[in-house]
C-alpha positions in Angstrom: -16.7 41.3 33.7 -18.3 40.7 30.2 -22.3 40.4 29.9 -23.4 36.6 30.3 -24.6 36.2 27.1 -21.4 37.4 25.1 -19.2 35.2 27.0 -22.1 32.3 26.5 -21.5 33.4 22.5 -18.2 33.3 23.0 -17.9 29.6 23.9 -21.0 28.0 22.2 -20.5 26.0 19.4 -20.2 28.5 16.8 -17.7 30.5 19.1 -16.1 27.0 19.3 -15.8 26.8 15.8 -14.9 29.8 15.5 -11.6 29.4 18.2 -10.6 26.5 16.3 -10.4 27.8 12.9 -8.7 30.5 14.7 -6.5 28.7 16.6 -5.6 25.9 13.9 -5.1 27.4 10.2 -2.6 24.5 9.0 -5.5 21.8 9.8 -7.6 23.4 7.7 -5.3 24.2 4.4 -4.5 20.5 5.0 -8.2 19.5 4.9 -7.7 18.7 1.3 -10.2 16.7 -0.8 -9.5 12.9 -1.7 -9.9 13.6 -4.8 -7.1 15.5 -5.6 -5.0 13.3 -3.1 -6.0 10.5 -4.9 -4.6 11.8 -7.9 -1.4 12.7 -7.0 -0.7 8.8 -5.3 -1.9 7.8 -8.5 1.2 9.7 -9.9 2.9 8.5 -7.0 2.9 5.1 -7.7 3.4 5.3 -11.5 6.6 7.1 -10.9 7.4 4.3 -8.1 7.1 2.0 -11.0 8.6 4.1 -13.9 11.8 4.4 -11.3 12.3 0.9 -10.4 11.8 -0.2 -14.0 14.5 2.1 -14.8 16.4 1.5 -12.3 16.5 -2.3 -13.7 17.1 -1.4 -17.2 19.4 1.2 -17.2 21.6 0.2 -15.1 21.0 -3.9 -14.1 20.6 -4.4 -17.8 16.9 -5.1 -18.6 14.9 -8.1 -18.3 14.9 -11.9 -19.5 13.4 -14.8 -19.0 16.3 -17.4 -19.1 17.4 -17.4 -15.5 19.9 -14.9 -15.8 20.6 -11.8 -13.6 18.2 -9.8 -16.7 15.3 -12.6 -14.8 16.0 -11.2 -11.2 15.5 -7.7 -12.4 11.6 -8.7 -12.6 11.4 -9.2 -9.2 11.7 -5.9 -7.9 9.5 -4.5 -10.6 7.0 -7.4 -10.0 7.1 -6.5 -6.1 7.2 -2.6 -6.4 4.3 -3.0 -8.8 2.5 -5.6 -6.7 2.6 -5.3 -3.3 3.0 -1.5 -3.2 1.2 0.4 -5.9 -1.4 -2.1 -6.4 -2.1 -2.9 -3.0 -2.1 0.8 -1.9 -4.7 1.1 -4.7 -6.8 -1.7 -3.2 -6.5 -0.8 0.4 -7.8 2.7 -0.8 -10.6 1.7 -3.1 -13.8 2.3 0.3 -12.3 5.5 0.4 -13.5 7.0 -3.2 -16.3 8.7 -2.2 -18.6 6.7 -5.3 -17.9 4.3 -3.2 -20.4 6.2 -0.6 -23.4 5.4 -2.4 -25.6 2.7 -3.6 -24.6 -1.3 -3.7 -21.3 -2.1 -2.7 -20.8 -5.0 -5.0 -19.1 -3.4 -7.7 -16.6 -1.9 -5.2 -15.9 -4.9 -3.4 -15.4 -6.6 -6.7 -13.0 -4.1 -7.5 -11.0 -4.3 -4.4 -11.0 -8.1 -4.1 -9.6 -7.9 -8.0 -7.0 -5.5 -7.4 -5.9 -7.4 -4.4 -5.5 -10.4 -6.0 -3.7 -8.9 -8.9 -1.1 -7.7 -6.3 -0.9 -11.3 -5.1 -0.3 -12.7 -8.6 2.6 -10.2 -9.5 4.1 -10.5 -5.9 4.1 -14.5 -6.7 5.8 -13.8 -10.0 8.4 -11.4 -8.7 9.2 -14.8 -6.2 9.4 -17.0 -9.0 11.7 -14.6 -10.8 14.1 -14.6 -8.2 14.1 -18.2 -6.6 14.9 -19.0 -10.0 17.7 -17.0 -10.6 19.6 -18.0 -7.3 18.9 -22.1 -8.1 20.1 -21.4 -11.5 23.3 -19.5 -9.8 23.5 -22.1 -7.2 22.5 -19.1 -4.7 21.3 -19.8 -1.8 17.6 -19.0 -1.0 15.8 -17.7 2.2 19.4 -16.2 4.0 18.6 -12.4 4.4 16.2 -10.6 6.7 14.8 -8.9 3.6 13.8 -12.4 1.9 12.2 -13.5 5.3 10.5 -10.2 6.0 9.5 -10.7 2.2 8.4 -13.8 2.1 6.4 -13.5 6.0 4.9 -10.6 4.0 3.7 -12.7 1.3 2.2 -16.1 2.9 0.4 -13.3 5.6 -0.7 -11.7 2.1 -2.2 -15.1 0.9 -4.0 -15.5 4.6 -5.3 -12.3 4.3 -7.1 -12.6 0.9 -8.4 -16.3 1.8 -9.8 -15.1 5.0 -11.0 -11.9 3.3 -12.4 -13.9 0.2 -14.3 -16.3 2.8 -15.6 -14.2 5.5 -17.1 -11.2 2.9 -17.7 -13.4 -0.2 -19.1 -16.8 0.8 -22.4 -16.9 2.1 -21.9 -19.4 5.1 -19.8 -16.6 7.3 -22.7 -15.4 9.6 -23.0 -11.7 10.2 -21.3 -11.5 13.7 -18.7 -13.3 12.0 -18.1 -11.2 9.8 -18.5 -8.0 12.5 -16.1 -9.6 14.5 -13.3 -10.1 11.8 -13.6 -6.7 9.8 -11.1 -4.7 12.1 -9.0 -7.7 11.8 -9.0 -7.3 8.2 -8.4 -3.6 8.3 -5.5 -3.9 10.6 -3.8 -6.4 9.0 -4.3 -5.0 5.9 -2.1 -1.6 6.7 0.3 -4.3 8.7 1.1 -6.1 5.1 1.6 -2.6 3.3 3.6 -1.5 6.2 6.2 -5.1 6.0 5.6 -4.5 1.4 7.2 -0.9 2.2 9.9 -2.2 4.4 10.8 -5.4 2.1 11.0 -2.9 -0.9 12.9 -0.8 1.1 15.5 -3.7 2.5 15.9 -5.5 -0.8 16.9 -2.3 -2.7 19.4 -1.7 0.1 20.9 -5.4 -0.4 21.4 -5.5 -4.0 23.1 -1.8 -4.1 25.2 -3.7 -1.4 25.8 -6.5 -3.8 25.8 -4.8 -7.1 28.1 -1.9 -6.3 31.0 -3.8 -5.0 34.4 -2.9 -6.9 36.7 0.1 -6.6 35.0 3.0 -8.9 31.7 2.5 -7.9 31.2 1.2 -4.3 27.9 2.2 -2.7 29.9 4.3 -0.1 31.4 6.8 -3.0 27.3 7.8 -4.2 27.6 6.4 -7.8 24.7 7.6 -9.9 22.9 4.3 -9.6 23.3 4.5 -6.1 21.8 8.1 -6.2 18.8 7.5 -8.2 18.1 3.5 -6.2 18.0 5.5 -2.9 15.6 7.8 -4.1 13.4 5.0 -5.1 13.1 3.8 -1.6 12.3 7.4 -0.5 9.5 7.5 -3.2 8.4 4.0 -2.0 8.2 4.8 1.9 6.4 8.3 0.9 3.6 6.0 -0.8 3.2 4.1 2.0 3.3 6.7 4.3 0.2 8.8 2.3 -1.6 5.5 1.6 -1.6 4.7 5.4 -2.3 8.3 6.3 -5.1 8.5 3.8 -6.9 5.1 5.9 -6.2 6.6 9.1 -8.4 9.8 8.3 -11.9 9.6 9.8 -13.4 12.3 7.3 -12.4 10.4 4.1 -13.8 6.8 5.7 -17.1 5.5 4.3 -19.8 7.2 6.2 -22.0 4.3 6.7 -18.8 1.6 7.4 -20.9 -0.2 9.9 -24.3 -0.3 8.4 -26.2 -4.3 7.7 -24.9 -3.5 3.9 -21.3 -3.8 4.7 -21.4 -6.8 6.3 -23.3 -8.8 3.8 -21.9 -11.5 1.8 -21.2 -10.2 -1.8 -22.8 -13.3 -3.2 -25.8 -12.3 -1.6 -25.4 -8.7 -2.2 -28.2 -6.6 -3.7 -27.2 -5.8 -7.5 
């Protein structure tokens, strides 16, 4: 038998440690800063954006604002832009770790601004397409992707009301505003999850749509076909990071439940 007090050693809390760094080397290379993550979504999403715009003008011939197909083509932009990259960005913003320190108005200005900017495009990219299929005498609201799309965008507008009411306004009492939070935060990674999927869906459909004839039907890989799918890939890795990155405990704001965080802003210590 080994003396009592090397096997005590041996599983305190430093032996503990010690076993687990031990016993778990890929947690800790992938115990990477936010920083650096941060950075490369950043890239992320600008390529997610770069892609999709290139998508539409290279190959659905560029953009218009006369009704035509060149009007459509905003709308995946719009929504790619919108409720994906800006969104992510948004949902991310009480994981910067400034964002650990002193007053949070300027952050939850920031957030609340980024949000609504999302909402704005995502109502554009709507316009932009319920326009095009009246003017085409398409009809609207026929496809799981625009329902899914659409659910995903009136539970968007709920969101930011409720979010906008219970944080901002001064009449929501504290507990009210306790209670709600992981509300907020749930369905917040809910509407990124259903952005992901509609972005996903609708790039599926108008492949389907667009690559119809003989030479390049969507079964036979075309180059447009090629570089669309990898779009969606880029898209659902976004999410995937962004959604990953608000699941980890060590990069959530330390002091998430303190009296400050549940504070109306317009009462908020500048």
């Amino acid at each position: 038998m080994e003396a009592p007090d090397e096997a005590e050693g041996a599983a305190g809390p430093s032996g503990r440690r010690a076993g687990l760094r031990h016993r778990h080397p890929i947690a800790e290379m992938l115990d990477l800063p936010f920083l650096p993550f941060c950075a490369f979504l950043g890239g992320l999403g600008f390529v997610c954006v770069a892609f999709v715009s290139a998508w539409c003008q290279h190959w659905r011939g560029g953009f218009a604002l006369d009704g035509s197909a060149k009007m459509f083509n905003w709308h995946p932009v719009l929504m790619v832009t919108g409720m994906v990259v800006l969104y992510g960005a948004a949902a991310l913003v009480y994981r910067l770790p400034p964002t650990w320190r002193g007053p949070k108005l300027p952050w939850k200005v920031l957030h609340g601004a980024l949000a609504l900017a999302a909402f704005i495009l995502a109502v554009l990219g709507l316009v932009a397409v319920f326009r095009f299929h009246n003017d085409h005498g398409t009809p609207n609201m026929y496809s799981l992707h625009s329902w899914v799309g659409l659910a995903t965008v009136l539970l968007f507008s709920c969101q930011w009301v409720a979010g906008f009411s219970a944080f901002l306004l001064p009449w929501a009492p504290a507990w009210l505003r306790a209670l709600y939070k992981p509300v907020h935060v749930f369905f917040g990674s809910t509407i990124l999850m259903l952005s992901v999927a509609s972005c996903v869906s609708g790039i599926n459909e108008k492949l389907f749509f667009s690559l119809k004839n003989g030479t390049m039907e969507y079964k036979l890989l075309p180059a447009e076909a090629v570089f669309a799918n990898t779009l969606g890939l880029l898209i659902l890795l976004f999410g995937v990071l962004v959604l990953g990155a608000l699941a980890r405990p060590s990069w959530k704001r330390p002091d998430a439940d303190s009296p400050d965080s549940r504070q109306p802003l317009l009462t908020a210590e500048r």
